[in-house]
C-alpha positions as CSV (number, residue, x, y, z in Angstrom):
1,X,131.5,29.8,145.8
2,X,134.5,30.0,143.3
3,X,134.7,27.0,141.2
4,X,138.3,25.7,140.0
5,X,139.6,22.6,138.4
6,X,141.0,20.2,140.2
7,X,144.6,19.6,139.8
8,X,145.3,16.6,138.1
9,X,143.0,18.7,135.2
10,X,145.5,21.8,135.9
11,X,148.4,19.9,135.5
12,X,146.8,18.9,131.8
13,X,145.9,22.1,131.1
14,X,149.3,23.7,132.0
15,X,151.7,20.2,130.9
16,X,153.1,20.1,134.5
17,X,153.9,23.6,134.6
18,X,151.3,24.3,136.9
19,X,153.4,25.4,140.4
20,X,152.8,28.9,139.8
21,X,149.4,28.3,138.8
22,X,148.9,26.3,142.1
23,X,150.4,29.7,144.2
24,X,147.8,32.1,142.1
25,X,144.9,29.5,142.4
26,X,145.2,29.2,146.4
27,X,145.3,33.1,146.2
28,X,142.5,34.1,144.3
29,X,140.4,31.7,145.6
30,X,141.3,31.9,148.9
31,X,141.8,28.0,149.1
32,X,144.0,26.5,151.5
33,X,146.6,24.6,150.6
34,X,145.8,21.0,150.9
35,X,147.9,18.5,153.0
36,X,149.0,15.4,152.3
37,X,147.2,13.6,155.1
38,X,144.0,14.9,153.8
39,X,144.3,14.8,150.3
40,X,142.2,11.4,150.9
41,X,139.3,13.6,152.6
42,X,139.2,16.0,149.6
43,X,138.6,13.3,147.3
44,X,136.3,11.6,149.2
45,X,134.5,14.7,150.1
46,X,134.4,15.9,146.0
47,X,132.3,12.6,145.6
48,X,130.0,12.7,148.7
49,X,129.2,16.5,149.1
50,X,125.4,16.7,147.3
51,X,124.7,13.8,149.5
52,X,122.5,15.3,151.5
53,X,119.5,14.3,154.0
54,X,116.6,16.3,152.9
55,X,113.7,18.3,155.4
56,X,110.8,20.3,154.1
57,X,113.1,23.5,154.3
58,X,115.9,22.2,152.5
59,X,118.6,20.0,153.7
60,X,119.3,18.7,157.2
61,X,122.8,17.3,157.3
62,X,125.4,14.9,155.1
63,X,124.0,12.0,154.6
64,X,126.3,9.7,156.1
65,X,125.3,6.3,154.7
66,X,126.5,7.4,151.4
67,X,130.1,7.7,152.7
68,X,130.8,4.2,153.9
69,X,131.2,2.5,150.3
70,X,133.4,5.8,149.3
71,X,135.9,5.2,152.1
72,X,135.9,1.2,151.0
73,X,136.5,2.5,147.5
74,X,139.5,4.9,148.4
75,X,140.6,1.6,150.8
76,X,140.6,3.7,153.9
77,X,141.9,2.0,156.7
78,X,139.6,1.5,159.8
79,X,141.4,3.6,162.2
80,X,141.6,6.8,159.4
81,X,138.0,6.5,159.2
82,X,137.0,8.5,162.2
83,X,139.4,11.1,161.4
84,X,137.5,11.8,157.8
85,X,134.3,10.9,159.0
86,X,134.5,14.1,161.7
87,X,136.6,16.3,158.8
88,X,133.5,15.7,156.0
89,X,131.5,17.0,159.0
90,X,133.4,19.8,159.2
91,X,133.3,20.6,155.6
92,X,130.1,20.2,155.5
93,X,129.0,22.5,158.3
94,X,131.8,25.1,156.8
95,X,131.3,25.0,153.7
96,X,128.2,24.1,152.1
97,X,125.9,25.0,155.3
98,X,126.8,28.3,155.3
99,X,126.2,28.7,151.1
100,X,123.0,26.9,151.8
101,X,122.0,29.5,154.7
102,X,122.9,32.2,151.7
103,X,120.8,31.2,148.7
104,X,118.0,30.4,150.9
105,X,118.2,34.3,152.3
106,X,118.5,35.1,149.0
107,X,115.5,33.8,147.7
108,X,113.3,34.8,150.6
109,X,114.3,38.1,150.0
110,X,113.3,37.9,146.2
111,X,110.0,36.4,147.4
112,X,109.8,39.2,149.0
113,X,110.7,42.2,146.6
114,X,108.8,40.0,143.6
C-alpha cells in the first residue's frame, strides 16, 4: 500500500499550492477523493487502524473498544456514530484485511521456497 502525506502536511510542503498536487495525488495513488461528511471517519480511522484484536494466526478484526474514546475526542455526535462505526468496518475489511491476506501469502510462500 502507497503511503502519502496527509494534507494538512501537503499544504506545508507545497504553501497552499497544493490543488494540483491533490488531482496527481488521488491519481497515482488511486485514492478517492474524500467527502466532506467523512472527513471525520478518515481522521478517526488514521488513529484507530493498528487497533486490532489479535488470534494465533494474526489478527481477527478492529478492535472496537479502542474507538469509543476516539469518537468522544473528535465530539461525534451520537446519531453519527453508527454511520462511522459501520464505515471503520468497512475500511477495515477493504483495506487492511485484504493487505493482511497478502503479506501473510507472502510469507508462507517464503517459508516455503527458504
Amino acid at each position: 500500500m502507497s503511503h502519502k502525506p496527509d494534507c494538512e502536511t501537503c499544504e506545508e510542503l507545497y504553501e497552499g499550492k497544493t490543488e494540483e498536487r491533490c488531482k496527481e495525488c488521488h491519481k497515482e495513488l488511486k485514492i478517492p477523493i474524500l467527502l466532506k461528511e467523512n472527513i471525520p471517519v478518515f481522521q478517526i480511522w488514521t488513529r484507530i487502524k493498528d487497533q486490532l484484536i489479535m488470534g494465533s494466526g494474526g489478527p481477527v478484526s478492529l478492535n472496537l473498544v479502542a474507538i469509543y474514546p476516539v469518537l468522544d475526542m473528535f465530539k461525534i455526535e451520537e446519531d453519527e456514530r453508527t454511520r462511522c462505526l459501520d464505515l471503520l468496518l468497512l475500511l477495515y475489511y477493504k483495506v487492511r484485511w485484504p493487505l493482511f491476506l497478502e503479506a501473510k501469502k507472502e510469507q508462507e510462500e517464503k517459508g516455503k521456497n527458504g
